[in-house]
LOPALUM-210815 format. One line per 5 residues: number of its first residue (from 1); their letters; for each residue x, y, z of C-alpha. Coordinates in steps of 0.001 Angstrom, whole numbers. Layout:
<rs>
NUM	a	X:Y:Z; ...
</rs>
This chain:
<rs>
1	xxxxx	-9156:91783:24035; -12420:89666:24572; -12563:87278:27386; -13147:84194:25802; -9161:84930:23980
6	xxxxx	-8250:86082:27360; -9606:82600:29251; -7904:80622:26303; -4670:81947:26560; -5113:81619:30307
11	xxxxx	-5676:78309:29479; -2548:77815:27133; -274:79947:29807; 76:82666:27149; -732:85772:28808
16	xxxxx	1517:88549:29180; 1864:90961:32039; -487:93749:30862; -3050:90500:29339; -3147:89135:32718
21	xxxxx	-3972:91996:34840; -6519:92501:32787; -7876:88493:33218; -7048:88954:37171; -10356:92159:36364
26	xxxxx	-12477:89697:34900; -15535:88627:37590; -14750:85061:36521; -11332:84854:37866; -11491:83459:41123
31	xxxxx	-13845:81031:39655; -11209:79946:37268; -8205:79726:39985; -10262:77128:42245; -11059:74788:39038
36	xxxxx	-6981:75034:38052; -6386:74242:41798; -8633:71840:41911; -7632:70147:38568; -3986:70055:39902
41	xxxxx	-5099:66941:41939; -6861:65263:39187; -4081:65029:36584; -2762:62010:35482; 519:60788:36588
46	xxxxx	3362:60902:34273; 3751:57965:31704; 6797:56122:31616; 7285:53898:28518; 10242:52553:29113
51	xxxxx	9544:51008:32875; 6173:49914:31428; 7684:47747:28573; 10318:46149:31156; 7028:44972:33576
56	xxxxx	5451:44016:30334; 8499:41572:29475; 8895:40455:33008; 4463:39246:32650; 5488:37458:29494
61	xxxxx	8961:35625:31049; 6211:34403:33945; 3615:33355:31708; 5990:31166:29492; 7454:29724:32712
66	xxxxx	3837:28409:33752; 2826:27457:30530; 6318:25307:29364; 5373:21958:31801; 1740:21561:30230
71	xxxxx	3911:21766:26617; 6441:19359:28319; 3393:17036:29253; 2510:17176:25376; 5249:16319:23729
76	xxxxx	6082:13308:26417; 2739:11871:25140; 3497:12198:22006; 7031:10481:22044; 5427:7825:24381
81	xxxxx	2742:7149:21335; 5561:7490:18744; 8109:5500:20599; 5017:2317:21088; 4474:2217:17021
86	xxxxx	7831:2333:16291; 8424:-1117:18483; 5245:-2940:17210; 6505:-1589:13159; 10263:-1664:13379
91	xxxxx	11031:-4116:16205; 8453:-6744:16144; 9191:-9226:13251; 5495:-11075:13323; 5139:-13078:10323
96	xxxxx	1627:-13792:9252; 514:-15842:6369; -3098:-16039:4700; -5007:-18214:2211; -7295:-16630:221
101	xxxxx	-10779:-18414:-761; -10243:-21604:-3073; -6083:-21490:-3095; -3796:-23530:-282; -459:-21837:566
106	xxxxx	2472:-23792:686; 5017:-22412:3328; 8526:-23231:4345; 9134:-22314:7901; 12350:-20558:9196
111	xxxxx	13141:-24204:10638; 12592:-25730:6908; 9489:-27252:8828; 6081:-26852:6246; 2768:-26011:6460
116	xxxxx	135:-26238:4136; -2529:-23582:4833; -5817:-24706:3925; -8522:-22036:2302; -9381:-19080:4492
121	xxxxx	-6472:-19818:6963; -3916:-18324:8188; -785:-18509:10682; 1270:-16059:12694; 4355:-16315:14787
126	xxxxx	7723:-14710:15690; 10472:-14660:13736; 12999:-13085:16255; 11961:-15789:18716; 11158:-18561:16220
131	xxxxx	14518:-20836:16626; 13772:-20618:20770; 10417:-21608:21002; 8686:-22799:17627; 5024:-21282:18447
136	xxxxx	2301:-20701:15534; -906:-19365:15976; -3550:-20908:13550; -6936:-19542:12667; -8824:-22337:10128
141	xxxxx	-6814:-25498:9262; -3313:-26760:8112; -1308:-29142:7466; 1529:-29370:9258; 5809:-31586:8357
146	xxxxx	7747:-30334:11454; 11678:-31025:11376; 12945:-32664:14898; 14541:-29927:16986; 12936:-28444:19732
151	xxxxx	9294:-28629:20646; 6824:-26996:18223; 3189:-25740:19248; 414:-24691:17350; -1975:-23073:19234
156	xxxxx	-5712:-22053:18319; -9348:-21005:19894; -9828:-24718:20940; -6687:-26217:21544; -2970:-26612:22085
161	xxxxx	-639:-29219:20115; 2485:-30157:20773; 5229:-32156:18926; 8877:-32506:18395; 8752:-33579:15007
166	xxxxx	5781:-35022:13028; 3364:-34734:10290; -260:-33346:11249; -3015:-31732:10638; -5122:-29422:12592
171	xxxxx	-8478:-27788:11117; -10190:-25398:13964; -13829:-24447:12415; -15506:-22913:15427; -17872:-25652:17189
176	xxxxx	-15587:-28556:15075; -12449:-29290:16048; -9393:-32116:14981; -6407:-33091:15321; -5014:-35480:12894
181	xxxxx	-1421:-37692:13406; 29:-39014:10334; 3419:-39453:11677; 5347:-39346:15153; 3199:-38680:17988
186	xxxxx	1605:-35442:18590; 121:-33680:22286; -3513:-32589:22489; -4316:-29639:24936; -7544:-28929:25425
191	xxxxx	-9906:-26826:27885; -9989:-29818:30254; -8956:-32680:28867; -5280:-33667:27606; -4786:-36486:24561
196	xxxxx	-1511:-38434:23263; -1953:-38981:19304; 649:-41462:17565; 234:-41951:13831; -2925:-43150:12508
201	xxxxx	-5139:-41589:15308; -7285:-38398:14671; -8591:-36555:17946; -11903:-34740:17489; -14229:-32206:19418
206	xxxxx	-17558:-31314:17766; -19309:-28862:20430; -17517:-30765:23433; -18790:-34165:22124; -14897:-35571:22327
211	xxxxx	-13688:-38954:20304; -10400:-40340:19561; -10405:-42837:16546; -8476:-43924:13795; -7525:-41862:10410
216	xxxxx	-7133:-42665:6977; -3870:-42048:6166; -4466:-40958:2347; -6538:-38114:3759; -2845:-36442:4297
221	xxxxx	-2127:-36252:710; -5700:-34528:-46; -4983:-32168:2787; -1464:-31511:1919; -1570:-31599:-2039
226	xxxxx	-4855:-30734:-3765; -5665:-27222:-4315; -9222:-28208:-5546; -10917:-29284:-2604; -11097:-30114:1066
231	xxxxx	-11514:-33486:2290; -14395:-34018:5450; -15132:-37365:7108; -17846:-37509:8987; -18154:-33326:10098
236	xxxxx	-21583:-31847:11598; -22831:-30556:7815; -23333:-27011:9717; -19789:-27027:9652; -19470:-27797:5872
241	xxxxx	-21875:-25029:5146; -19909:-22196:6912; -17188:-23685:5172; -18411:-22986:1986; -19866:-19767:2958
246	xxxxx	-16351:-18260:3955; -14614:-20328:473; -17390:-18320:-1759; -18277:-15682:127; -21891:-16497:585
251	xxxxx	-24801:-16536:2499; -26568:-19258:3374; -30016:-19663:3991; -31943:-22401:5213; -35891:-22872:5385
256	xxxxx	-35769:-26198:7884; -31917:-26788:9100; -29667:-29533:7676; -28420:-31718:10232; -26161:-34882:10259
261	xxxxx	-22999:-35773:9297; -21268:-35224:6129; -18339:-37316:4557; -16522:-36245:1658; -14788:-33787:-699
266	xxxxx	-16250:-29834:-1213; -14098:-28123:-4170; -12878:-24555:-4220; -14084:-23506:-7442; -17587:-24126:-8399
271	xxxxx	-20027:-23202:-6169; -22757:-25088:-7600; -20856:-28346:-7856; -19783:-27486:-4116; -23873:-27469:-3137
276	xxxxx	-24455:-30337:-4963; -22219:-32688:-2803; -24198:-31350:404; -27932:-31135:-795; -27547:-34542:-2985
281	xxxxx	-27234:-36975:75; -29508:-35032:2308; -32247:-34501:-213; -32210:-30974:-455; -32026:-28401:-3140
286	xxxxx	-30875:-24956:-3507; -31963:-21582:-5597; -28807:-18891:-5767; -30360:-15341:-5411; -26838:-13128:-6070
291	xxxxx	-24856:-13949:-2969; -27323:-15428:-892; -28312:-19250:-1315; -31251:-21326:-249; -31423:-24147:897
296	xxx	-35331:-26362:546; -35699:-29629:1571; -37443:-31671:-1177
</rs>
């Protein structure tokens, strides 16, 4: 037999009695029984699968143990989140009402009080709370026929008013502000300064420039009533003109700025007639480029 088949079936422990006396000739063979004595040391230990998969399991168990708080952390957040929009959607019961440009709102209270929302107004207010503690918040102007019961406030940027039952107006326009009695008596709360209105008085602030004087008492039914325009007695004209910027949804430009004071009625539906009733007693014209208007003095 040649020695390479002898070495191999060394090598596969395959030799017979008379095969391996005849390897044990070969000059090789000591050579061969150090490297299998020395690869004794060298193999590798026996695999168990079974004790492996159990440590595996017992890594997972540990991992999932330090992960769960973080997911715990998660899903508090999210509840917390979900939990705060369910109480402002499903437990809040905020009322607001808006005027679009050119149309007044007429708008019965829970108390059967009214207000008459002027263009571009609105009011908000509680209804849960309502019957406690009649509060309204007011952006723009109303008109306001509060049933006696307890006290009613309407509060905006400039001002807090106060009455137990009345008829008023209120019209909040940025740097113009007034507060008109019609009937009963009505509370003025302002940044510094504090005002008792009875019917027929009409308290005004036009850029801190305070005055308390009388008020025409037909100006209630223009304010309450007509949907066609808005009724101003003697109001900074800069005041008229955002007005009617906001009602149209213009821009207004000015080459040398309109000042004074401007008394009487702007309508809600025709722009051009609107412009007409400011330029006209200030001597000034206008040109209407798409939304933008200009206003030249002549």
């Amino acid at each position: 037999m040649k020695k390479n088949d002898l070495i191999q079936k060394w090598l596969d422990h395959n030799l017979n009695e008379e095969e391996l006396e005849a390897f044990k000739q070969m000059d090789a063979y000591s050579s061969l029984q150090q490297i299998d004595s020395a690869a004794q040391f060298h193999k590798a230990p026996a695999y168990d699968s079974e004790a492996a998969y159990q440590k595996l399991q017992r890594k997972i168990q540990a991992d999932r143990r330090t992960r769960f708080p973080r997911y715990l952390i998660g899903v508090a957040a999210v509840l917390v989140v979900a939990l705060g929009v369910y109480l402002t959607m499903f437990t809040s019961d905020t009322t607001t009402y808006t005027s679009l440009a050119a149309i007044k709102e007429n708008i019965e209270l829970p108390d059967a009080s009214e207000v008459t929302l002027l263009p571009n107004s609105s009011i908000q207010f509680d209804g849960d709370t309502f019957d406690k503690a009649r509060a309204i918040s007011l952006k723009g102007a109303a008109f306001f026929d509060v049933e006696k019961g307890t006290t009613f406030t309407v509060k905006s940027d400039h001002g807090l008013v106060t009455v137990l039952g009345t008829q008023f107006s209120v019209k909040d326009w940025g740097s113009y502000y007034e507060v008109s009695c019609y009937e009963g008596s009505v509370k003025v709360d302002g940044p510094s300064q504090h005002h008792i209105l009875t019917a027929g008085m009409t308290f005004t602030n036009i850029d801190g420039a305070v005055s308390v004087e009388s008020v025409d008492p037909a100006s209630k039914d223009n304010i309450r009533w007509s949907p066609k325009f808005t009724d101003f007695d003697r109001v900074p004209v800069a005041v008229v003109l955002r007005f009617i910027e906001k009602n149209y949804g213009v821009t207004i430009q000015q080459e040398k700025e309109m000042t004074g004071l401007f008394t009487g009625k702007i309508g809600h539906t025709h722009l051009e007639e609107a412009l007409q009733m400011v330029t006209i007693p200030f001597q000034y014209t206008y040109e209407i480029r798409n939304a933008t208007v200009i206003l030249k003095s002549e």
